[in-house]
C-alpha positions in Angstrom: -13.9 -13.6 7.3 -13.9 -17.3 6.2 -13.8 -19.2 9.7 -11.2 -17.2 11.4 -13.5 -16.6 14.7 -13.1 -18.5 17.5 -16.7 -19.7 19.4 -16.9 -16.7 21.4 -17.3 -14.4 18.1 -13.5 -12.9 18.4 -10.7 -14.0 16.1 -7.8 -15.4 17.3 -4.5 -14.2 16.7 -3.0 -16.5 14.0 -6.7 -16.9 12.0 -6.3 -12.7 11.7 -2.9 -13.0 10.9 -4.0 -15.6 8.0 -7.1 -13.5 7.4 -4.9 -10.3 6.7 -2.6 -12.6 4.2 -5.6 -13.5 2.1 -6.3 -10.2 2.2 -2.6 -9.1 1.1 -2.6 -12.0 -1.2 -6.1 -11.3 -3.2 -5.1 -7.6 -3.9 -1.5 -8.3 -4.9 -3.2 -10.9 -7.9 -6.0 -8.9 -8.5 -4.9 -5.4 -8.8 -2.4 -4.2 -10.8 -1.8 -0.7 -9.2 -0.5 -2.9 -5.9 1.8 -4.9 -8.4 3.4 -1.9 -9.6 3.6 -0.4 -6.3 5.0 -3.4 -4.4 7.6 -3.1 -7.3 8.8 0.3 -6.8 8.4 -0.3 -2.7 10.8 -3.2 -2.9 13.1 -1.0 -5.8 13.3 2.0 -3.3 14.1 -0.4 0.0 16.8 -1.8 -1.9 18.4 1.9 -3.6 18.1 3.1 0.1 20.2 0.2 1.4 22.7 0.3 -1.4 23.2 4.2 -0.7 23.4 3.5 3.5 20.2 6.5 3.5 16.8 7.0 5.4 16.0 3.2 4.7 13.7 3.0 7.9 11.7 6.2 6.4 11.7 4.5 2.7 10.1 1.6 4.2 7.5 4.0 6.4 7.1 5.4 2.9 6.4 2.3 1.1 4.2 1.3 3.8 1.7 3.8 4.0 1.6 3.5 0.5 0.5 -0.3 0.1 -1.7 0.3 3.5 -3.8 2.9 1.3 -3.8 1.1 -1.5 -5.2 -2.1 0.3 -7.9 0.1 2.0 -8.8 1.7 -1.0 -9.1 -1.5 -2.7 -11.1 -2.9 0.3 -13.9 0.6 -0.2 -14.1 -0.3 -3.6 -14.8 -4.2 -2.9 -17.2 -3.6 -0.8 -18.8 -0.6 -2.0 -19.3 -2.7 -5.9 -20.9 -5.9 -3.4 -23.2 -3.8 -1.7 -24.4 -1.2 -4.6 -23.6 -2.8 -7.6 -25.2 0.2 -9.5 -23.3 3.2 -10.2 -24.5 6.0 -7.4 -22.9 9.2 -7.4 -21.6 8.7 -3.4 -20.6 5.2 -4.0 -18.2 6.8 -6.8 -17.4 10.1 -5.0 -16.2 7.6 -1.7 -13.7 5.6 -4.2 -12.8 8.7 -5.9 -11.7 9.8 -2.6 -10.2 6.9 -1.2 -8.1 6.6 -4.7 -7.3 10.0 -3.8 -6.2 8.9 -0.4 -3.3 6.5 -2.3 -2.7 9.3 -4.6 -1.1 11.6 -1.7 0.4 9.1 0.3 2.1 8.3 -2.8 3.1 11.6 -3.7 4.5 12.2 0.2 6.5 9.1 -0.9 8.1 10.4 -4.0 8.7 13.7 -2.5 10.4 11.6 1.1 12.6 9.6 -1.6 13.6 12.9 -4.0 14.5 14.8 -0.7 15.9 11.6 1.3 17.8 9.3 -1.9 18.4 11.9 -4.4 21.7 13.5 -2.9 23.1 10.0 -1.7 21.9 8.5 -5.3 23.6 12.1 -7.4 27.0 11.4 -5.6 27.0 8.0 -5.8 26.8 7.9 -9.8 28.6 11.4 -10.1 31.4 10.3 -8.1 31.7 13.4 -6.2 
C-alpha cells in the first residue's frame, strides 16, 4: 500500500488502520453492490434497534456481508491488474468469490426473517 510501511518493511498500526479506510473508501465509491448493501446493513441495524431484537447478530450479519463483498471486490481488482484478458480461471475465481457474497448474503436474510420478522409482525400488527 501507498507508504504505510514503516523502515523495517512492517506497517504500523495507524498507516493499516488508514490503509484499510482507503480500502473501505474506494469500494464504497466505486462499487454499487457495496452502496446498496451498506444501505440495507445500516436499514437492518436500525429495524433491529427499534424492535429491542438480535441487534448484535444483525450487525454480525451485516458484517460478514460487507467483509465478502470487499474481498470479492479486492479478487476482482487484482485478478483484472494482473490478467487483463479474459481467462476461464480468472473468471471461474470471481464467479466464486461473487458467490462467496451471495451466501453470506442469503445467511443474512434468512438470520433477519428468522431474528426481526416476529418482533417486526407484532410490532405493526399490534398483537
Amino acid at each position: 500500500m501507498r507508504g504505510h510501511t514503516t523502515p523495517g518493511g512492517r506497517a504500523g498500526f495507524g498507516a493499516s488502520l488508514a490503509a484499510a479506510g482507503r480500502g473501505v473508501a474506494s469500494t464504497f465509491r466505486d462499487e454499487a453492490n457495496f452502496r446498496f448493501q451498506t444501505l440495507v446493513a445500516l436499514a437492518a441495524v436500525a429495524l433491529s434497534v427499534w424492535l429491542g431484537t438480535a441487534t448484535a447478530l444483525v450487525i454480525v450479519c451485516c458484517a460478514l456481508v460487507l467483509g465478502s463483498e470487499l474481498v470479492n471486490t479486492a479478487l476482482e481488482r487484482l485478478a483484472d491488474a494482473l490478467h487483463p484478458q479474459h481467462h476461464p480461471l480468472v473468471g471461474a475465481a470471481k464467479e466464486a468469490a461473487a458467490g462467496a457474497v451471495l451466501v453470506s448474503a442469503a445467511a443474512a436474510v434468512m438470520v433477519g426473517i428468522v431474528s426481526l420478522g416476529p418482533a417486526l409482525l407484532e410490532r405493526l400488527g399490534g398483537r
